[in-house]
C-alpha positions in Angstrom: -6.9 2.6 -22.4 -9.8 0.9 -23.2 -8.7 -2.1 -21.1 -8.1 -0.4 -18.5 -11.5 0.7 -17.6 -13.6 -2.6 -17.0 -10.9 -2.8 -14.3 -11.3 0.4 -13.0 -15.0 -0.2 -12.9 -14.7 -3.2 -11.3 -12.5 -2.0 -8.4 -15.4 0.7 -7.8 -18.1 -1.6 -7.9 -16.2 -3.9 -5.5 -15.6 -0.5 -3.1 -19.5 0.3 -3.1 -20.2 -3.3 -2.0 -17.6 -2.5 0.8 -19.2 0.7 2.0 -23.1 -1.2 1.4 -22.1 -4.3 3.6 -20.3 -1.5 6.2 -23.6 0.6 6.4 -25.5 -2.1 6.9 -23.1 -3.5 10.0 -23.5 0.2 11.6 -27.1 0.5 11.2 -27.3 -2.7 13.4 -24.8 -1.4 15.8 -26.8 1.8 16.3 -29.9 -0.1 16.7 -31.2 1.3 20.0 -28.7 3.9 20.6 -28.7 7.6 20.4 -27.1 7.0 17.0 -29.9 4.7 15.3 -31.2 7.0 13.0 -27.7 7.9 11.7 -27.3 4.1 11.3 -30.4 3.5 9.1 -29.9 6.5 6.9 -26.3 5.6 6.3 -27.4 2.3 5.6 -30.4 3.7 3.1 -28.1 6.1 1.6 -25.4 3.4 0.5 -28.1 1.0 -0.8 -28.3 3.7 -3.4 -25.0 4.1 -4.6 -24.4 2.9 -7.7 -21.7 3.3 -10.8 -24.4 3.5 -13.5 -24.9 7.3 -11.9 -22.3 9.2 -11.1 -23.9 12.7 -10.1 -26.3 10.3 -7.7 -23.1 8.6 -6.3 -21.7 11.6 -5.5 -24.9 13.1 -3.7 -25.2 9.6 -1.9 -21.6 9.8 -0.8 -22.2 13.7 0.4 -24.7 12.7 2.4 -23.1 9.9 4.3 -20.3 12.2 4.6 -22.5 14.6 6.3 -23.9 12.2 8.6 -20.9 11.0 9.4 -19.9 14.4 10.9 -23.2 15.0 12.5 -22.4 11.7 14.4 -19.2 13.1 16.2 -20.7 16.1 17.1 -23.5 13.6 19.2 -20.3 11.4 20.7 -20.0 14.1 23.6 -23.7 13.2 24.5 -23.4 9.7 23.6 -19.9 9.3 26.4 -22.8 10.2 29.3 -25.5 7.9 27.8 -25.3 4.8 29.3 -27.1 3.5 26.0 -24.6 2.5 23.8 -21.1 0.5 24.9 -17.1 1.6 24.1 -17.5 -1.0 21.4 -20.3 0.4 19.4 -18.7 3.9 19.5 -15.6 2.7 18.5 -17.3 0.4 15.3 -18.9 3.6 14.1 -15.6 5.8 14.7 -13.7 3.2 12.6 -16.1 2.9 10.0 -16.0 7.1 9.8 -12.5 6.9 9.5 -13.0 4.4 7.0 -15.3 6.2 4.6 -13.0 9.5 4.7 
C-alpha cells in the first residue's frame, strides 16, 4: 500500500502541471477576446493548485469548473463577435472538455 502512493502522488502532481501549462495556453488565446478575463482567472486559479492542500485543490478546481461553464454560456455572443477566430473557440472548447 505504502508503495503505491508516491505513485499515485506523482501521477497527480504530473496532472496539475497538465491543467497549469493548459491554463496558461488559454489565457493567451483569450487575450483580447470577449473571453480574456475567463482566460487569466483560469490561469490564476490553476497556478494555485497544489497536492500539499487538498480542501484548496478542490476549491481551485470548483472554480475553474465554474468558469468553464460561464464561458459557454458567452459562446452565443462570442459566434457574432468578430473578436475572436473559430480557432480560439475551438482551443478553449477542447480544453473545457478536457478539464471535465
Amino acid at each position: 500500500m505504502r508503495r503505491g502512493l508516491p505513485i499515485i502522488d506523482e501521477r497527480i502532481k504530473l496532472i496539475i502541471s497538465e491543467i497549469q501549462e493548459k491554463a496558461r495556453a488559454v489565457c493567451k488565446q483569450t487575450q483580447g477576446t470577449l473571453l480574456e478575463e475567463h482566460g487569466e482567472e483560469t490561469s490564476r486559479y490553476a497556478q494555485e493548485l497544489s497536492i500539499q492542500d487538498p480542501l484548496a485543490l478542490m476549491r481551485a478546481l470548483n472554480t475553474m469548473d465554474g468558469i468553464a461553464r460561464d464561458c459557454v454560456n458567452i459562446f452565443p455572443r462570442i459566434k457574432e463577435s468578430t473578436y475572436v477566430n473559430n480557432s480560439r473557440i475551438r482551443g478553449i472548447l477542447s480544453f473545457q472538455n478536457r478539464v471535465q
